[in-house]
MARTORFI-269070 format. One record per residue (C-alpha): residue in one letter; residue number from 1; x, y, z. Coordinates in nm, 2 decimals, m for minus. Layout:
BEGIN
res:n:px:py:pz
A:NUM:X:Y:Z
...
//
This chain:
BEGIN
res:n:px:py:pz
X:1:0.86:m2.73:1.04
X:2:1.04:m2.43:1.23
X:3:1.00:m2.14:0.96
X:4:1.26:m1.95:1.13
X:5:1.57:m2.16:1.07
X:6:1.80:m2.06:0.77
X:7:1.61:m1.93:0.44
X:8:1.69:m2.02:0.09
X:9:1.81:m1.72:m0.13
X:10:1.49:m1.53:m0.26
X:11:1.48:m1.48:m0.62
X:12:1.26:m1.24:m0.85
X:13:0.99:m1.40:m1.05
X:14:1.11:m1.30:m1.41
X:15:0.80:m1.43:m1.60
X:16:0.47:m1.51:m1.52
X:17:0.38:m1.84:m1.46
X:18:0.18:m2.07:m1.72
X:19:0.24:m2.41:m1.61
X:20:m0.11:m2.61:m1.54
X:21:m0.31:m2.55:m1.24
X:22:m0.24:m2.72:m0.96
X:23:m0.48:m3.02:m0.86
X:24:m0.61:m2.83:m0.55
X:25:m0.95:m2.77:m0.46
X:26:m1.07:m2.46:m0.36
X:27:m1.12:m2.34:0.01
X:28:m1.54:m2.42:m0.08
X:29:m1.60:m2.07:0.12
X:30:m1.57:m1.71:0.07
X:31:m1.40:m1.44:0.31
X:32:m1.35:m1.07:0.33
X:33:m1.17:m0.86:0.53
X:34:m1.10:m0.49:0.51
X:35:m1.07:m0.18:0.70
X:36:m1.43:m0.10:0.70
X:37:m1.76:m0.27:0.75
X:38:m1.96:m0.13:0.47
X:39:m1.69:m0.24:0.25
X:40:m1.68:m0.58:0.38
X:41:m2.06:m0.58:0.33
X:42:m2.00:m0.50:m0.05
X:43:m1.80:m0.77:m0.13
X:44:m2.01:m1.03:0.10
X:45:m2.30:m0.92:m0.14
X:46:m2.11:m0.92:m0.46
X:47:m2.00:m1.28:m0.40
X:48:m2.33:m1.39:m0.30
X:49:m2.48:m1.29:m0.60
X:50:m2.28:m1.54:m0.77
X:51:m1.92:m1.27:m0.86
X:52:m1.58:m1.40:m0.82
X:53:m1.26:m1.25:m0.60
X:54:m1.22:m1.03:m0.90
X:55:m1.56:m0.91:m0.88
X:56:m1.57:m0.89:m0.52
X:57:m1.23:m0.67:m0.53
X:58:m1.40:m0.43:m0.75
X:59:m1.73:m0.33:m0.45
X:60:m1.44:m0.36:m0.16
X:61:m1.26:m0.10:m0.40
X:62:m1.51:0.13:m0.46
X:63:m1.68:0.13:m0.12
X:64:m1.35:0.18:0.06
X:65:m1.33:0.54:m0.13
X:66:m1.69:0.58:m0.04
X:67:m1.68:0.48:0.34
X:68:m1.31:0.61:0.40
X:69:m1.25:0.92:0.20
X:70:m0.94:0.99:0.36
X:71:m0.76:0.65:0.26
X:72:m0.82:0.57:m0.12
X:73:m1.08:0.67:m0.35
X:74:m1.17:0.72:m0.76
X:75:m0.88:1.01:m0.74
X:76:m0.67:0.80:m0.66
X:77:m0.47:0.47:m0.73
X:78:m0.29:0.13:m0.62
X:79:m0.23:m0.26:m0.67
X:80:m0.38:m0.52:m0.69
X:81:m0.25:m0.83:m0.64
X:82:m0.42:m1.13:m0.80
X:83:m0.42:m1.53:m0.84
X:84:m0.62:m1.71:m1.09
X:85:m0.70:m2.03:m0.94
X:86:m0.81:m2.19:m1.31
X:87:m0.45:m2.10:m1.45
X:88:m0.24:m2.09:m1.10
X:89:m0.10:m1.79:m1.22
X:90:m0.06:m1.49:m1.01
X:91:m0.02:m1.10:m1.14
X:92:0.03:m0.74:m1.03
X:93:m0.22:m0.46:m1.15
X:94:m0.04:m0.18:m1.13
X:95:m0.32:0.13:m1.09
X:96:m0.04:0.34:m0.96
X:97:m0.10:0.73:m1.03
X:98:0.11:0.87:m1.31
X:99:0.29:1.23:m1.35
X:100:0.11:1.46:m1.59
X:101:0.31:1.54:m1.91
X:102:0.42:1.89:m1.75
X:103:0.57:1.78:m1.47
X:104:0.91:1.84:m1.42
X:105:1.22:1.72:m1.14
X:106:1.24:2.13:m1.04
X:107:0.81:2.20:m0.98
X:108:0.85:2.25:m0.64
X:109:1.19:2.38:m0.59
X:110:1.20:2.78:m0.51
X:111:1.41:3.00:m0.73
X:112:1.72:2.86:m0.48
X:113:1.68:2.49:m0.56
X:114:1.49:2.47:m0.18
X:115:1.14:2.24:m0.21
X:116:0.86:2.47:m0.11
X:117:0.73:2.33:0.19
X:118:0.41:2.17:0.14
X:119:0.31:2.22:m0.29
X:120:0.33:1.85:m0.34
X:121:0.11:1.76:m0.05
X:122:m0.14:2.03:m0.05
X:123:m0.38:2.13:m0.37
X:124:m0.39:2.03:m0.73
X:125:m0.01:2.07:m0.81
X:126:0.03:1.73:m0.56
X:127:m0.18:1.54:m0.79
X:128:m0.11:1.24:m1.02
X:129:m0.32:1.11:m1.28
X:130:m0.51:0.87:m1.09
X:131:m0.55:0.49:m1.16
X:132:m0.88:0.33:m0.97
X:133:m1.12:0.43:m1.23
X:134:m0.89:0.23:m1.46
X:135:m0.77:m0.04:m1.22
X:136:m1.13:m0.10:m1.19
X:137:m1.26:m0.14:m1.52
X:138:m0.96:m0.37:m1.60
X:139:m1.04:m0.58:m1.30
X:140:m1.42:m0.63:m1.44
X:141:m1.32:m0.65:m1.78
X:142:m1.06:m0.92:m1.77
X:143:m1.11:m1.14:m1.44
X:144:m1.46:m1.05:m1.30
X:145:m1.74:m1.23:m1.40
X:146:m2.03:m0.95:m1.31
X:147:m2.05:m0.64:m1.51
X:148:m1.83:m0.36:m1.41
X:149:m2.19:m0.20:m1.32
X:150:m2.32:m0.50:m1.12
X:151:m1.99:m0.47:m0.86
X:152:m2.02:m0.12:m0.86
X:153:m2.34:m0.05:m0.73
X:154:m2.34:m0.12:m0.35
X:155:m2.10:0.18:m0.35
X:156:m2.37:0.37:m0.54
X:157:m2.60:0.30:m0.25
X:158:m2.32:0.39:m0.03
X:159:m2.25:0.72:m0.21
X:160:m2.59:0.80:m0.22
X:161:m2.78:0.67:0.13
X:162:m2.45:0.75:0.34
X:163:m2.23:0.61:0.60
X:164:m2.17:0.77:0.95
X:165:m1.92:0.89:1.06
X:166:m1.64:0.73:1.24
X:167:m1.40:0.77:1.51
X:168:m1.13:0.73:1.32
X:169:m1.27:0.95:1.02
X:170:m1.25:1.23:1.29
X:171:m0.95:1.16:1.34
X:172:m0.78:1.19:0.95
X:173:m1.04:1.51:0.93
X:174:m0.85:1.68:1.21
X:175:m0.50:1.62:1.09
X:176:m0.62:1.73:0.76
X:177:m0.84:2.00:0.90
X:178:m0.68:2.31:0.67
X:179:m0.67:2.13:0.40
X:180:m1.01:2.06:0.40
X:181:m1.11:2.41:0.46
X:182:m0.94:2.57:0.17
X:183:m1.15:2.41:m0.09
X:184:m1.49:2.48:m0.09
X:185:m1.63:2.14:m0.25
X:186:m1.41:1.92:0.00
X:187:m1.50:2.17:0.29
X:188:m1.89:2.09:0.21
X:189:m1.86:1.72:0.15
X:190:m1.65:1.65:0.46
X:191:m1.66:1.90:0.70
X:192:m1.98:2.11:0.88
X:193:m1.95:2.48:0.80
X:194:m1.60:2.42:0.84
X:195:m1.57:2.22:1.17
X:196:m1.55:1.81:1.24
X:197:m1.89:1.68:1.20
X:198:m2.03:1.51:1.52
X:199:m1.90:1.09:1.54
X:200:m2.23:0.93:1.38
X:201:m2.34:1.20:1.10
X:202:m2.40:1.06:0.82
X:203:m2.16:1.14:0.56
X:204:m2.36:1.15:0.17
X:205:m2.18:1.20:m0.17
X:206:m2.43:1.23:m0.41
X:207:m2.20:1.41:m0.65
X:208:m1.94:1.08:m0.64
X:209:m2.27:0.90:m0.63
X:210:m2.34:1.00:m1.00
X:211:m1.99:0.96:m1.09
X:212:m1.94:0.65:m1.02
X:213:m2.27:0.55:m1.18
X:214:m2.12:0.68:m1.53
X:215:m1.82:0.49:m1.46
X:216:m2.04:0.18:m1.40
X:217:m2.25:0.23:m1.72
X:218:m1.94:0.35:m1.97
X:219:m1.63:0.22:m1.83
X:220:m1.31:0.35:m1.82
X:221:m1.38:0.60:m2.10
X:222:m1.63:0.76:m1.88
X:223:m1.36:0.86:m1.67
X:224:m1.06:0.98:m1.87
X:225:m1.28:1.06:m2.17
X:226:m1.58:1.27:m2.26
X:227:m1.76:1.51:m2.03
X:228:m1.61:1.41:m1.68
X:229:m1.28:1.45:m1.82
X:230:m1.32:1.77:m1.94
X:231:m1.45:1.88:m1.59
X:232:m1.20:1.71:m1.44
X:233:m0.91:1.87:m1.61
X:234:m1.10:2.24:m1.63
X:235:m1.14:2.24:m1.27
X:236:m0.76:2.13:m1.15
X:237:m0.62:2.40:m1.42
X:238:m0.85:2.63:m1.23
X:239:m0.68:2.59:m0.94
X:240:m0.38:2.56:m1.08
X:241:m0.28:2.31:m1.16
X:242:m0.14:2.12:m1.51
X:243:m0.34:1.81:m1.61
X:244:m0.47:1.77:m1.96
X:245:m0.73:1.59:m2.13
X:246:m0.43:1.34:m2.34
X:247:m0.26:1.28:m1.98
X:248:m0.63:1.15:m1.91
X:249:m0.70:0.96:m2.19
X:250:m0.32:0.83:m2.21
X:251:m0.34:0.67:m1.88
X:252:m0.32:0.29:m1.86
X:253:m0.32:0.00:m1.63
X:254:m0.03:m0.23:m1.64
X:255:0.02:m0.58:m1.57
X:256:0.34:m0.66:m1.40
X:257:0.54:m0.97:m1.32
X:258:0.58:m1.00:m0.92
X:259:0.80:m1.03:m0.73
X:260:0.81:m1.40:m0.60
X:261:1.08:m1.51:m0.29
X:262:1.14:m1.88:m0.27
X:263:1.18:m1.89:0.14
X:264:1.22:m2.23:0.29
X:265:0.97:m2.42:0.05
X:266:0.77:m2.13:0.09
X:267:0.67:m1.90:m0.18
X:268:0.58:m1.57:m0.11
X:269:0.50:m1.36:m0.40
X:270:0.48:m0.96:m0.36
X:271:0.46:m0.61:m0.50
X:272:0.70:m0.53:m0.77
X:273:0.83:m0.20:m0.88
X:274:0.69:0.04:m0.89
X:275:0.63:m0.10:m0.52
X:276:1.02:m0.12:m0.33
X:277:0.83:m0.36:m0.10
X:278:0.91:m0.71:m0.29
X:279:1.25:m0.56:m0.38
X:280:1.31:m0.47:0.02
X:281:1.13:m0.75:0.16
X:282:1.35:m1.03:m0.05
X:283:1.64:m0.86:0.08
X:284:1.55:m0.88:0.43
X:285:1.50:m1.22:0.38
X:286:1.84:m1.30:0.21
X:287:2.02:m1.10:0.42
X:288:1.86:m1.30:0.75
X:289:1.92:m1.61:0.55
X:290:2.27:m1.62:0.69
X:291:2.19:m1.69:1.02
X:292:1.99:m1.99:1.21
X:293:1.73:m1.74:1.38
X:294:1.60:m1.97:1.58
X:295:1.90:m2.05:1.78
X:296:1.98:m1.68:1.84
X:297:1.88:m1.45:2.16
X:298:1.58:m1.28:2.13
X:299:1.81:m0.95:2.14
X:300:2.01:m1.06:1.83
X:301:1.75:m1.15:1.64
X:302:1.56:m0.82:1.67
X:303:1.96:m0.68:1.59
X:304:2.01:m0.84:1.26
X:305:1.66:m0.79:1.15
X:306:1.73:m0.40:1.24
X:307:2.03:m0.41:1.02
X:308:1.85:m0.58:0.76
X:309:1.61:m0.35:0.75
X:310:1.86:m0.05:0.76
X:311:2.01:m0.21:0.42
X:312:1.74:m0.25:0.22
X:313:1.58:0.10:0.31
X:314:1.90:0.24:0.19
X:315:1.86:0.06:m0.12
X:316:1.52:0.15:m0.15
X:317:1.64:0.54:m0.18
X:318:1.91:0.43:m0.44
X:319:1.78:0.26:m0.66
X:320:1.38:0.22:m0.71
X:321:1.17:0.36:m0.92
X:322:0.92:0.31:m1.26
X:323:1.10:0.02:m1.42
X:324:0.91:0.18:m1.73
X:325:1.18:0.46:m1.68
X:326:1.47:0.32:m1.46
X:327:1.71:0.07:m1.52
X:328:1.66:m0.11:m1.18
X:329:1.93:m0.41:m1.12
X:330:1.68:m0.63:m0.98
X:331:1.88:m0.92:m1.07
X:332:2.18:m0.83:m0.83
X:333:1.94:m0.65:m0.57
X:334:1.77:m1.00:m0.53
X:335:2.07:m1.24:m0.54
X:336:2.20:m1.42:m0.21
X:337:2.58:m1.25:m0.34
X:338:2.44:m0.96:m0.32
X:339:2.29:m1.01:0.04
X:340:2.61:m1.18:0.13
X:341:2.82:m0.85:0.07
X:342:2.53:m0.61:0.28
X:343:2.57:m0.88:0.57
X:344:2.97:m0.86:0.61
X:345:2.88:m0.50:0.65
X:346:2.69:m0.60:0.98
X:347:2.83:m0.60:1.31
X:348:2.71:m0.86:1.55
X:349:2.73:m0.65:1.82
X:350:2.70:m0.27:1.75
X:351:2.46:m0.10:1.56
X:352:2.59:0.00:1.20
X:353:2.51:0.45:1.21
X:354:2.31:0.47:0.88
X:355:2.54:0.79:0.77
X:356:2.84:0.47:0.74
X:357:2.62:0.34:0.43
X:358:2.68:0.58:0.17
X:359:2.44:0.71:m0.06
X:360:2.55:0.88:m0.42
X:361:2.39:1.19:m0.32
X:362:2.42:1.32:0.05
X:363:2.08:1.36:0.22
X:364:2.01:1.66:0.44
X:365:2.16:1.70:0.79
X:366:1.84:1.70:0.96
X:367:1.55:1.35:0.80
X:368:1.23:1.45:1.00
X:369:1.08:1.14:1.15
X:370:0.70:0.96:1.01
X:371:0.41:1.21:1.05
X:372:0.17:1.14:1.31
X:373:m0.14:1.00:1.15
X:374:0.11:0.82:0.84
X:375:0.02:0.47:1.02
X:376:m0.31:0.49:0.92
X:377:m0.34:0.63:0.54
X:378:m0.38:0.46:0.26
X:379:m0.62:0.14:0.30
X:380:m0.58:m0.26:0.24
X:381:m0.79:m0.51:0.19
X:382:m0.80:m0.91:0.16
X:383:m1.04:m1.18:m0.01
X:384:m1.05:m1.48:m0.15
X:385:m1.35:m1.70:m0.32
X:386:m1.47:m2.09:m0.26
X:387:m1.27:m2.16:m0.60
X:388:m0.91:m2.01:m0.51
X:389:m0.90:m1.70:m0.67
X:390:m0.73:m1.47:m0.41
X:391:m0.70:m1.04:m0.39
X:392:m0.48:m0.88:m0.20
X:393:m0.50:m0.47:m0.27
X:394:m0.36:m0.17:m0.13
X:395:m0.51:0.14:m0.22
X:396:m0.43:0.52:m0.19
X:397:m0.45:0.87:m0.21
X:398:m0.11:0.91:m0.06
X:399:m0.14:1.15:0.29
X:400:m0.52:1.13:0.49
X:401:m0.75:1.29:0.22
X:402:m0.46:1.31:0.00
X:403:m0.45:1.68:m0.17
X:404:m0.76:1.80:0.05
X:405:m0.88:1.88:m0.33
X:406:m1.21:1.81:m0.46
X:407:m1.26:1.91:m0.85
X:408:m1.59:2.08:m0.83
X:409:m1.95:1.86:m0.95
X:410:m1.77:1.53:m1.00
X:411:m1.68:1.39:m0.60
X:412:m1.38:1.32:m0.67
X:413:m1.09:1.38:m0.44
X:414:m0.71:1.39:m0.54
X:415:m0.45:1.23:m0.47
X:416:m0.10:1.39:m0.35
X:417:0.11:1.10:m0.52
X:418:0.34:1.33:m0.67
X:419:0.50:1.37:m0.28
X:420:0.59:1.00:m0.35
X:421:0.86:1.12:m0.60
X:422:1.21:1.29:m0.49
X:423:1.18:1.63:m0.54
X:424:1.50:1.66:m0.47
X:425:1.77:1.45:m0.44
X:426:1.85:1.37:m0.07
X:427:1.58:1.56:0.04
X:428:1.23:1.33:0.25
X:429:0.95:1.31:0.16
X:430:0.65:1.34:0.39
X:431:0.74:1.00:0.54
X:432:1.09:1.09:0.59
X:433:1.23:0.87:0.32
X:434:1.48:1.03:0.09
X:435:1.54:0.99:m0.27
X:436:1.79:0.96:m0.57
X:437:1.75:0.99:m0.99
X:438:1.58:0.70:m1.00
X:439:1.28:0.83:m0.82
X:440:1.29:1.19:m0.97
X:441:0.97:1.34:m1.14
X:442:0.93:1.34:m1.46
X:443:0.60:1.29:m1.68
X:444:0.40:0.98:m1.71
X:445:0.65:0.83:m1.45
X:446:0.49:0.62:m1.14
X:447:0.58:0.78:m0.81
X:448:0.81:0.50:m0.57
X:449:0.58:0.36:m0.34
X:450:0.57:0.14:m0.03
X:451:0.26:m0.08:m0.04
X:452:0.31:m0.45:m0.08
X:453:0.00:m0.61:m0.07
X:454:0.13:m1.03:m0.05
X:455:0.06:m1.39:m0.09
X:456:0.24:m1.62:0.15
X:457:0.20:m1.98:0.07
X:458:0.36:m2.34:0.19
X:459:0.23:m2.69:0.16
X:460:m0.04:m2.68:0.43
X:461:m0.11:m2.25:0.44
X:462:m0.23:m2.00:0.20
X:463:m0.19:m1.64:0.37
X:464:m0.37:m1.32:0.21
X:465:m0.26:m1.01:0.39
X:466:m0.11:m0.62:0.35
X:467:m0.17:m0.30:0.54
X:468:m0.16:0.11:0.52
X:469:0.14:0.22:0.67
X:470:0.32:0.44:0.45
X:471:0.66:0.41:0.46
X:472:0.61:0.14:0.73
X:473:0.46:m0.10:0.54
X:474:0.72:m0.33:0.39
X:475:0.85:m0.43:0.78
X:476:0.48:m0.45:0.90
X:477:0.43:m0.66:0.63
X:478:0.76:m0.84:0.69
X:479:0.67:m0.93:1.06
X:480:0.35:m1.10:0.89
X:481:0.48:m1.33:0.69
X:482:0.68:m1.42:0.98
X:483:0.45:m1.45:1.18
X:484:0.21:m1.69:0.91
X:485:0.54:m1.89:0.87
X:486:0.60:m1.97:1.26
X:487:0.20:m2.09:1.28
X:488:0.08:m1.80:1.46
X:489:m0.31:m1.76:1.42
X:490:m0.44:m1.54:1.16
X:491:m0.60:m1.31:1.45
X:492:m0.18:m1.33:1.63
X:493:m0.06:m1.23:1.27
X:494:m0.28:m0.87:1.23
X:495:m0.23:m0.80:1.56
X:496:0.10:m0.90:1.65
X:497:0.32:m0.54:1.83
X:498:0.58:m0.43:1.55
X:499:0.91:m0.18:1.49
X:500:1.09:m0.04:1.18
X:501:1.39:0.09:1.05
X:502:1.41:0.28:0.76
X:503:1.75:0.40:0.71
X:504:1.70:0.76:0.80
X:505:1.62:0.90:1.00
X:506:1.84:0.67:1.19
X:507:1.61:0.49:1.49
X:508:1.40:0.26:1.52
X:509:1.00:0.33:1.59
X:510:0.82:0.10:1.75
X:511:0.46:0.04:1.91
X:512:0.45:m0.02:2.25
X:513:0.48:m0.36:2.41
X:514:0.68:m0.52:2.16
X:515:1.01:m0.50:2.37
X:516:1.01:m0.52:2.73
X:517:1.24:m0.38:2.93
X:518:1.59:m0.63:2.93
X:519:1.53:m0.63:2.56
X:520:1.55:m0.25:2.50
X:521:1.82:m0.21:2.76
X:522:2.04:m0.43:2.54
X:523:1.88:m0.30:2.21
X:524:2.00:0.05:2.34
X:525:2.33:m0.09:2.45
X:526:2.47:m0.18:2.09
X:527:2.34:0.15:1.96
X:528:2.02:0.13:1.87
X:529:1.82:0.46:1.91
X:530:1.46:0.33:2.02
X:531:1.17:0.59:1.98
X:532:0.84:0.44:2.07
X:533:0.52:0.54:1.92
X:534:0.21:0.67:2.10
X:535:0.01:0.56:1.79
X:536:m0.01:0.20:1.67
X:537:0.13:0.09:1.32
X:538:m0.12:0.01:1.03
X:539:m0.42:m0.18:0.98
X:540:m0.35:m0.52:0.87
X:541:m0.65:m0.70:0.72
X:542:m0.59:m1.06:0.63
X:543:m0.70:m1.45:0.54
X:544:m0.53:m1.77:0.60
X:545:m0.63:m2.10:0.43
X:546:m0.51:m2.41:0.62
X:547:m0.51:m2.63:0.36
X:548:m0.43:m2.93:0.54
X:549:m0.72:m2.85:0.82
X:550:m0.98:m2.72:0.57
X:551:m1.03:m2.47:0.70
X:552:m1.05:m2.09:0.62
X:553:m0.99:m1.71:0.86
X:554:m0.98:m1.41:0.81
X:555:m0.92:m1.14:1.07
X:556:m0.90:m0.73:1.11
X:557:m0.65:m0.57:1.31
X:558:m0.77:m0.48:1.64
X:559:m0.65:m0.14:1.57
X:560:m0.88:m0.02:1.30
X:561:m1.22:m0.05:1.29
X:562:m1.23:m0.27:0.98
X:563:m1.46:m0.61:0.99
X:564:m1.36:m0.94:0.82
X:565:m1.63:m1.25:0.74
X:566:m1.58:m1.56:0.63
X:567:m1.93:m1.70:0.49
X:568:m2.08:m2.00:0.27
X:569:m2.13:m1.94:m0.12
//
């Protein structure tokens, strides 16, 4: 079957699904792949000792904040993506960080309504209340068949014997190097008198070490309650910032419907909101759906999936945010009339200028372009167990090492989530991506985020995949299920070449190689402002079941330095 013909309208999965489980077997092996070794490792050995997915989600968690500091971490937050094979039900845990209750839209606006560059990405004032701890302990609690201790304790190890350090963690330190130095505690734990450690010193974090060890013995409550709590919140307000012991203990996990797009007898189900990446992804897809892709130039397909793109970025900055707070017209967003209108807008042959696609509020003249070292924040990760059940989880602390911050005696770095939220209307965010109302801060909101950690699954394949990417993520994600759909290999999926469009600023970035030359000669002749990247996009980690075949992959991209495994029980 060609997967790139004409698509069926996508809808949004309004409740969960409860029907009986599907008479499938399992895949009858296990496999792992994420963006670093040691945390492949972890979840190898929590499903050998007889864990589940769920349990094996829970070490790749906590090991990824161990091994790759900059990426995700216990100050920090994300989803998770789940599917229970004995119920055939799939599920969002949304771990997402949370505004403290004195936040406001105005906290980093100067006494001229102008954001002060850099408070929301640099100290405590950037930091939500974060959600692993919690994401965690609901994981183990509900799904996981181990003890919350049991899957936390090769990141105990980890925390406590070291892991050396990488390329790649050079390479986050550096971009992050000031940050770093302005806080003594992160200064000591990740720098060497305040320079880059030498590739191959081994990096120890004995203070997260015993953290995490009275998260594994009392839960969740060890985290946002009690003595680590108080710490927590005395040291941020020392340094100035404005969380409190009830934003702590108030914080809570929530389960959310996904978002699930019907595509061709395909069903891929995704991130909902908080997440814009189901919500943008299922209108890429609808929008596409008008055409027969397969039939098209190479040049015109690339064309319309810019302009679909464009749209749905646009959208993205209207109307997303917490649904606990925003009235978000999902509905309408996600309908094939809907999609039908944003198509008539497109012109076959010239490239619509973003600033002709009105926004309520008009964004500044100048939308810098992606930072440098965005491609490669955050952190993903992808496994499933010999019985079905299936993670796919992107975690964060939001920029590389996220605040720089590290509350004294606990480990624990903070996040910078709050960046995530408009500060001000029109105005980007560290990613360039401007917001609207429905993305302003307020407290206990969930900051707007990209990652759309995904399930892609027809008759014969069961895909498993997501990346980092910031604000990239929903098209990297987007050329994957593509690629999965057209039978490309799961190694050809990871590391297929990729571009994005994100509305504003108006161009399209793009790694190199993914257009030759004819192609971006008649790219640039209907508009289109190509801007190619000397870094590569993301770090895809993923797993394909072939049903059909039996048989079960998993791969890393060939851009990080993450390992995948795919092993007996």
């Amino acid at each position: 079957m060609d997967w790139r013909r004409p698509l069926l309208h996508c809808t949004v999965l309004v409740t969960l699904s409860l029907a009986a489980p599907l008479a499938l077997a399992g895949p009858g092996q296990h496999a792992v792949a994420s963006a670093h070794p040691a945390a492949t490792e972890a979840g190898e050995a929590v499903l050998r000792d007889g864990g589940n997915a769920f349990d094996a989600a829970v070490a790749i968690t906590a090991a990824l904040g161990v091994a790759e500091p900059y990426g995700s971490g216990l100050g920090g937050g994300g989803f998770f993506l789940l599917y229970e094979a004995s119920s055939d039900r799939s599920v969002m845990l949304d771990a997402r960080e949370t505004a403290p209750a004195a936040a406001d839209r105005d906290m980093y606006l100067d006494a001229d309504g102008e954001v002060i560059d850099g408070l929301s990405l640099d100290g405590v004032l950037g930091a939500g209340i974060p959600g692993m701890p919690a994401g965690m302990d609901h994981l183990a609690r509900e799904y996981g068949r181990l003890s919350l201790a049991d899957s936390l304790a090769p990141a105990i190890r980890l925390a406590e014997d070291g892991v050396p350090v990488s390329g790649r963690y050079l390479q986050m330190a550096g971009f992050r190097h000031q940050a770093l130095r302005d806080g003594a505690d992160a200064r000591d734990i990740y720098l060497e008198a305040g320079r880059l450690p030498d590739e191959g010193a081994i990096l120890r974090q004995p203070e997260l070490a015993v953290t995490l060890r009275r998260l594994a013995d009392e839960g969740r409550s060890g985290f946002y309650t009690g003595d680590l709590a108080e710490r927590l919140v005395a040291g941020v307000r020392e340094a100035g910032g404005i969380w409190t012991l009830d934003d702590l203990a108030g914080y809570a996990v929530v389960e959310r419907d996904p978002v699930r797009l019907d595509y061709l007898g395909a069903t891929i189900t995704t991130a909902s909101p908080p997440s814009s990446g189901g919500v943008a992804l299922g209108q890429i897809l609808n929008i596409l759906a008008f055409y027969d892709l397969e039939a098209l130039a190479p040049d015109m397909r690339v064309h319309l999936t810019i302009e679909a793109m464009r749209r749905a970025y646009r959208d993205r900055a209207e109307y997303l945010g917490d649904p606990d707070h925003v009235d978000i017209p999902l509905e309408r967003l996600l309908s094939r009339d809907y999609a039908a209108g944003l198509r008539a807008t497109i012109h076959p042959d010239t490239a619509t200028p973003s600033r002709y696609l009105p926004l309520s509020v008009e964004p500044q003249a100048e939308v810098p372009g992606s930072a440098a070292a965005e491609s490669r924040e955050t952190t993903h990760f992808s496994v499933i167990d010999a019985e079905g059940n299936r993670v796919a989880a992107t975690l964060t602390l939001n920029y590389p090492f996220g605040s720089g911050y590290v509350v004294p005696g606990t480990g624990v770095l903070l996040n910078n989530e709050m960046d995530d939220f408009s500060a001000k209307p029109g105005e980007p965010n560290a990613y360039g991506l401007v917001g609207f109302e429905a993305n302003a801060i307020a407290p206990q909101r969930r900051p707007l985020s990209s990652m759309s950690p995904t399930f892609v699954e027809t008759e014969d394949r069961v895909a498993i995949l997501g990346t980092p990417g910031g604000s990239r993520i929903i098209t990297m994600v987007l050329h994957g299920v593509f690629g999965v759909l057209e039978g490309q290999s799961i190694e050809e999926v990871v590391a297929a070449p990729r571009y994005h469009h994100q509305y504003l600023p108006d161009r399209v970035e793009h790694e190199t190689g993914v257009f030759d030359a004819e192609l971006r000669g008649q790219l640039v002749s209907r508009g289109h402002q190509l801007v190619p990247q000397v870094r590569p996009f993301g770090d895809m980690h993923a797993i394909l079941w072939e049903r059909g075949a039996g048989r079960l992959e998993a791969a890393s991209d060939p851009r990080g330095e993450g390992e995948a495994r795919v092993f007996q029980p």
